[in-house]
N, C-alpha and C positions, 0 to 999 in steps of 0.2 A: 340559652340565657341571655339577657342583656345588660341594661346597664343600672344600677340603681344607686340613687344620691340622698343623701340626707340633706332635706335643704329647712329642716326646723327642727330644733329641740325645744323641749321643755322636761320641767326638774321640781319636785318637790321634795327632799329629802330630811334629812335630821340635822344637814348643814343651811342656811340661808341662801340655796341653790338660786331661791326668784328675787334674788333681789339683783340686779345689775351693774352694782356697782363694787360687786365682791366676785371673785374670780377662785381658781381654786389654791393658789399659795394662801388665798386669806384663811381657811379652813381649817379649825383645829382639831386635835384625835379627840375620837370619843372616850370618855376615862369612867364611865357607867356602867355596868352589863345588862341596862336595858332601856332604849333612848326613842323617844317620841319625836316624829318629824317638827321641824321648824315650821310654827302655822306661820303663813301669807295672809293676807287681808282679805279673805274671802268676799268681802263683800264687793271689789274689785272685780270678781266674777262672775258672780253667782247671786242671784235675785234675794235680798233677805230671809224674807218669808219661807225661799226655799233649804234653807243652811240649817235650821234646826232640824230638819229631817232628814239631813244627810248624814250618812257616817262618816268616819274619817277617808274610808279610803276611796269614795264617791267625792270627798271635795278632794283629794288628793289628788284625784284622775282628773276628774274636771280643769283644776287650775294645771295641771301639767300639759296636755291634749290643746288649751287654750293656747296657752304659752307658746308649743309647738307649730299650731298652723299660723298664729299670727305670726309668727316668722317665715314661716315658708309662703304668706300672703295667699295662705287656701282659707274659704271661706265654709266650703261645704266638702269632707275629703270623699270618694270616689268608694272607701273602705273600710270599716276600724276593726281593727284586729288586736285582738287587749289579750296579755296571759297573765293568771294570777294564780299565785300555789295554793293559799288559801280562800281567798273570796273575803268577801264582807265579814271579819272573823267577831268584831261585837254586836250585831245584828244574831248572828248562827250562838253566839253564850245569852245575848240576851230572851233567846224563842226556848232555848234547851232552859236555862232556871224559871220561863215561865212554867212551861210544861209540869215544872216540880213543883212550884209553887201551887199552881193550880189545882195539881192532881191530876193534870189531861183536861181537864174541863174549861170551859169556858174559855177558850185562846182565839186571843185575834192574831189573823195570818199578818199583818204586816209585818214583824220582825222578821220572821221567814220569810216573805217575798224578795226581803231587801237583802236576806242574807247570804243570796243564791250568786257564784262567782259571776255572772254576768252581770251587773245588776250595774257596776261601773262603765262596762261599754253602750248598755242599753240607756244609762242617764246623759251620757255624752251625746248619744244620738238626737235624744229627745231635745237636751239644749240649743241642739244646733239645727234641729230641725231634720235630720240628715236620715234617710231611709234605704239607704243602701248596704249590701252585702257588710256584715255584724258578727260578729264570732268571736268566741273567748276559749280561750285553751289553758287545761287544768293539767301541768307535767310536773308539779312539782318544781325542783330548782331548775328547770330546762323549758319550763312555761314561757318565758320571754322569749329565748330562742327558737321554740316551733311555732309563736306567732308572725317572728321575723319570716321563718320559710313559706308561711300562707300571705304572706305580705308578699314577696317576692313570687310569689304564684300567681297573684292577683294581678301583679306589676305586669307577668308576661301574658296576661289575657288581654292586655289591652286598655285596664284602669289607668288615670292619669296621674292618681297617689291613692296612697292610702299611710291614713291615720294608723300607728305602730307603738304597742308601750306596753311597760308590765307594774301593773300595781299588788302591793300588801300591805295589812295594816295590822300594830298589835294590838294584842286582848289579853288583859291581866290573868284571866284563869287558864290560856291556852300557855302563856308562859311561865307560869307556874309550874305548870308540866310539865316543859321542859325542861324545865331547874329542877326538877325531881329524876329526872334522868341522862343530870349532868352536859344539856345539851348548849345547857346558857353558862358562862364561866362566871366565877364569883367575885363580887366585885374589887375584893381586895387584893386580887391579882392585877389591875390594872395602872397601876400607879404609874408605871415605867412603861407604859404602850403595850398591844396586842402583841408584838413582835418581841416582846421581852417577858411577857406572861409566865410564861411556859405554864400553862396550863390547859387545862381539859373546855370544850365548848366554844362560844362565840358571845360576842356582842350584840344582843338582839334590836330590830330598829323594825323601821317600815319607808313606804317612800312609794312614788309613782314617779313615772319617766317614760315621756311621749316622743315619738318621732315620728315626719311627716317623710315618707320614700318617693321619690317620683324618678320617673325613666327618663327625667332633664335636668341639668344642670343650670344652676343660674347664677349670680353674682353671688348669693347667701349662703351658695352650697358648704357646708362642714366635710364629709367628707363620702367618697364612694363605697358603698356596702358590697364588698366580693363575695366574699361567700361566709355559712355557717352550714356547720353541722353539729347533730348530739349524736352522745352515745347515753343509753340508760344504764349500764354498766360494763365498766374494763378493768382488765388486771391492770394492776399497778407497775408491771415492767413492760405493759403496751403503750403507755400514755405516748412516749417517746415515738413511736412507731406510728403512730394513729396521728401527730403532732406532722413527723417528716411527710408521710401522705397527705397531709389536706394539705400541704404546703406545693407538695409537688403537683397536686390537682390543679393546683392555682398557676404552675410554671414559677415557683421561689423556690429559693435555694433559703436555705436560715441565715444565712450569713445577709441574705436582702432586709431582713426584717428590721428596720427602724430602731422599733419599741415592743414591749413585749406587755401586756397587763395581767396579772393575774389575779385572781379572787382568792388570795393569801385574809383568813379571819384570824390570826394563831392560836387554831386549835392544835397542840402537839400530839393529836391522834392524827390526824390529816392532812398539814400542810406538808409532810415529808413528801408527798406527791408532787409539790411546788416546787423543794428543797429539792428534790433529785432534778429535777429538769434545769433548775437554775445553777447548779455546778455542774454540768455537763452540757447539753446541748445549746442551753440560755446563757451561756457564760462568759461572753464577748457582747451580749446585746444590753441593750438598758431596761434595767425590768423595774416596775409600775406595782405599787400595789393601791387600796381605793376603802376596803372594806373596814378601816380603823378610820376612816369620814363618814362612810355609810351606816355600817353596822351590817349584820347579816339579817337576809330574809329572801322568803324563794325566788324573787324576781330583782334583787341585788344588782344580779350581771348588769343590767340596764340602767344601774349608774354608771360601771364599768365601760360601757358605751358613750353613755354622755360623758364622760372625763376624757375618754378615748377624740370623741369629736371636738372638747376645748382642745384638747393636746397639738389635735392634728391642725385648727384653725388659726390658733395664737403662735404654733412653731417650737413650742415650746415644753419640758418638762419640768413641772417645779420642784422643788426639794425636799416639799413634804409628802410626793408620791415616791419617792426613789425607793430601790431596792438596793439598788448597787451604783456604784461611782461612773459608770463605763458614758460617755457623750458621747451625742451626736450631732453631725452639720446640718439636716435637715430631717424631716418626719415623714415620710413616704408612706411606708407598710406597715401597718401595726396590728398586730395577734393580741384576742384577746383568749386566754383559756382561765376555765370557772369549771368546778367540782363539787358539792357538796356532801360531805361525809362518805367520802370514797367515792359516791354516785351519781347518778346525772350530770356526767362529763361534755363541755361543749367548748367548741371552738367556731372562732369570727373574724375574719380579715376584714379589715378596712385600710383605703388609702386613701391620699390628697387627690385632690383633681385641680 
């Protein structure tokens, strides 16, 4: 393995991620249980003509992926490696109510074209002109993270970056459903914060969040990508175990760790998995949580990242990410660990360079 930097981000979220002159103490909790990203001025990026035909999370990816290389001063990336849990989700309700409407008859395949999980890596391509090696990976809440290890794959063949991100977008009928099987929390639990809920589900949201990887460093770089790994599922008394191993695969000890982030939604079905690791082995370190800015959705972690990489750039922790009181002098090693509903467990090292 060698060496991999993060030298661009970009961020479309349900905070005012693209605007730059807001950072993330400016960022308030989500107090909704089901929140629509903060549109950007698409016309900024994307040709008129072309924006009525995009769905949200084609202009989502777009202006994130732009965002990104122009920071890292890449023009044409070497890669794009996109993971999304769901894919184009109002494109996929707008082809299925045709189909009923219809009877089967008479359908035009556009909505389904567009509704297919690629369909945000493949219009990036197309905007930038770009024809090289493409792929999109569908895992569910660990999609962002096995697009990072085909990035990092791609970094040791030899590419000079690659374009890295995970986009989702909501659909009023797809969340419905979930609200029918308690997966979205109500919203009158949320007065007092995620963290005070105590209730059943999460905050539903959406967002796209791009990052540009290359095997050099330069004056922009945010921070060095160590390693990741998923698990698709663990007991809940290995997390701990699975946690000290990647750590010691890396040569850390816990007590090196900085900061620690986690993908804390307060679902009081799930986060006990966060809660045991943060009174015991996390329990001298400074723990981060993200998803009461974001909201939850399968490729969430990837704001976690981008929060991860201001934290690491600016030096700093703000105080509306804290978990816990505990400081520190400077920002070194930072873990990110993300679960969703018991499953799709992953862990991420990143440090300063």
């Amino acid at each position: 393995m060698g060496k991999y930097f993060i030298n661009g981000i970009g961020c479309v979220s349900a905070q005012d991620t693209t605007n730059s002159e807001k950072d993330l103490f400016n960022f308030k909790e989500l107090k909704e249980n089901k929140v629509s990203a903060c549109k950007p001025n698409y016309k900024d990026f994307i040709p008129p003509a072309m924006i009525r035909r995009m769905s949200a999370g084609i202009k989502m990816g777009v202006v994130a992926s732009s965002l990104a290389l122009k920071e890292a001063n890449v023009k044409i990336p070497s890669a794009i490696v996109t993971g999304s849990g769901m894919g184009c989700l109002n494109d996929s309700e707008k082809f299925l109510r045709n189909i009923i409407d219809n009877d089967e008859q008479f359908l035009t395949p556009t909505a389904f074209i567009q509704s297919t999980h690629n369909t945000v890596g493949a219009q990036i391509a197309l905007g930038l002109g770009c024809k090289a090696y493409n792929v999109t990976y569908v895992h569910d809440a660990t999609s962002f993270e096995t697009s990072i290890i085909d990035a990092i794959l791609k970094l040791d063949e030899e590419e000079q970056n690659v374009l890295v991100g995970g986009v989702d977008e909501l659909a009023n009928h797809t969340v419905e459903l979930h609200k029918l099987i308690g997966h979205v929390k109500e919203e009158n639990t949320l007065e007092k914060g995620i963290l005070n809920s105590n209730s059943k589900g999460a905050v539903y949201s959406e967002g796209a969040q791009f990052f540009v990887l290359e095997n050099r460093k330069t004056e922009n770089s945010y921070a060095e990508l160590v390693d990741v790994i998923t698990y698709d599922a663990i007991l809940e008394e290995e997390v701990t175990s699975k946690l000290e191993a990647f750590l010691l695969a890396n040569n850390l000890k816990t007590s090196e760790i900085d900061a620690v982030i986690l993908g804390v939604n307060g679902d009081v079905e799930f986060d006990g998995i966060y809660q045991k690791l943060q009174d015991t082995i996390l329990k001298e370190i400074p723990q981060v949580y993200y998803k009461h800015l974001s909201g939850e959705y399968n490729t969430a972690s990837a704001f976690g990242m981008w929060t991860a990489c201001k934290m690491i750039k600016n030096q700093i922790i703000p105080e509306n990410l804290r978990l816990n009181s505990v400081e520190v002098n400077s920002i070194k090693n930072v873990l990110l660990y993300n679960q969703y509903r018991g499953k799709n467990h992953s862990f991420v090292l990143l440090k300063s360079c």
